[in-house]
C-alpha positions as CSV (number, residue, x, y, z in Angstrom):
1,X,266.5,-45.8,78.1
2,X,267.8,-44.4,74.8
3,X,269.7,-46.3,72.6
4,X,272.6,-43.9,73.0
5,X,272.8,-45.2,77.0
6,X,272.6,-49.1,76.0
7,X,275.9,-48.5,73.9
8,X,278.7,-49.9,76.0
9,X,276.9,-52.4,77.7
10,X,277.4,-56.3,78.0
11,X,274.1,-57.6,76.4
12,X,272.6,-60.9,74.7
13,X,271.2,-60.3,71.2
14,X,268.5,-63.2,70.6
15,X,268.1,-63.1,67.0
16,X,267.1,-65.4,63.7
17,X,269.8,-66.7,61.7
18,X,269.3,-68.4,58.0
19,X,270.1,-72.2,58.2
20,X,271.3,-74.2,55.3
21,X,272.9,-77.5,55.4
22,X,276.7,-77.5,55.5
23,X,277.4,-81.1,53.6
24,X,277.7,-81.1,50.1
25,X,275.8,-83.9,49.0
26,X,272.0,-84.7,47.2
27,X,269.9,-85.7,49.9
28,X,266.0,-86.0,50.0
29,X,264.0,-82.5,50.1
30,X,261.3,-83.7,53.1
31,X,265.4,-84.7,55.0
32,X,266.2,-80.3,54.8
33,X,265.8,-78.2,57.5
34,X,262.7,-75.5,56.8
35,X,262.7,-73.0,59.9
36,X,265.7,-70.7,60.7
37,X,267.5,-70.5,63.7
38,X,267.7,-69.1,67.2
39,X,270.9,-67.5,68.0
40,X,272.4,-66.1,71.0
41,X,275.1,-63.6,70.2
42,X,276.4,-61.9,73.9
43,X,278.9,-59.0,74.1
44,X,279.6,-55.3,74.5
45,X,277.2,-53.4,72.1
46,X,278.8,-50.9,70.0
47,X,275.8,-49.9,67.5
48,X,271.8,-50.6,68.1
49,X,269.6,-48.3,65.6
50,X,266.8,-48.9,62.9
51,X,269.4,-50.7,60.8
52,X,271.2,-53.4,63.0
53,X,272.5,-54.3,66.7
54,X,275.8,-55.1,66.5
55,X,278.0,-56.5,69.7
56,X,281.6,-57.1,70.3
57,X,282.5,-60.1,72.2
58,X,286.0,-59.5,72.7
59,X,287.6,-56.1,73.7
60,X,291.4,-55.3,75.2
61,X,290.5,-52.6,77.9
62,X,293.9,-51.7,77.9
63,X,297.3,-52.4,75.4
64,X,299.0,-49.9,76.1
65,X,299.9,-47.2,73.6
66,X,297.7,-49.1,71.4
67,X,294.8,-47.8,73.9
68,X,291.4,-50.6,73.5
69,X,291.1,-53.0,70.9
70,X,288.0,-55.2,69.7
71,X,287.9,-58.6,67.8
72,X,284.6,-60.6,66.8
73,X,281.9,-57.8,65.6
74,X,279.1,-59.2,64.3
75,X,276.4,-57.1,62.6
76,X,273.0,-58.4,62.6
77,X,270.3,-57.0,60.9
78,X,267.7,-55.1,62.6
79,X,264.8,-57.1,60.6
80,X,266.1,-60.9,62.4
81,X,266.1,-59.2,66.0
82,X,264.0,-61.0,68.4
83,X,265.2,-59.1,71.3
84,X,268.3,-57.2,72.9
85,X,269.0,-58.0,76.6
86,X,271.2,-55.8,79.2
87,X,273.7,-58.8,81.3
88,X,273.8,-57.2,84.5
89,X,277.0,-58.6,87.0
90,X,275.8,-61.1,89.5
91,X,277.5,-63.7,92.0
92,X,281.0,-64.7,91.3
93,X,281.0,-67.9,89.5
94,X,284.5,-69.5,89.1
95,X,285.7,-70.4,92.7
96,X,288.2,-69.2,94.6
């Protein structure tokens, strides 16, 4: 599948993220984190070449004269990718 046919699609994005520490205080060196961290972006993908994946979590289908509308982009960069999954539309699962 080119990447061309993957635009559009719902997808998870499992990717690396920098960590840093979100307090602003002195604390002890060996007390930091050291590793970054897995993320798991999911949404409509809207760009996936040598440069980033980027996906869209939110999307109006239709407002309209305003025609579809998108809120939440995030870009990531190609290089922290660990992998790019299609969501495919199983069982139902909010009851009735």
């Amino acid at each position: 599948m080119s990447s061309d046919d993957r635009i559009g699609k719902l997808a998870l994005v499992e990717w690396l993220d920098s960590c840093g520490d979100a307090e602003s205080s002195w604390a002890p060196v060996e007390d930091r984190p050291k590793m970054p961290v897995l993320v798991h972006s999911m949404g409509i993908l809207t760009q996936l070449n040598d440069d980033a994946v980027v996906v869209v979590p939110h999307r109006i289908v239709d407002c309209n004269e305003a025609g579809a509308q998108e809120w939440g982009e995030i870009i990531i960069p190609i290089q922290c990718v660990l992998s790019v999954i299609e969501l495919v539309k199983g069982e139902e699962l909010m009851d009735e």
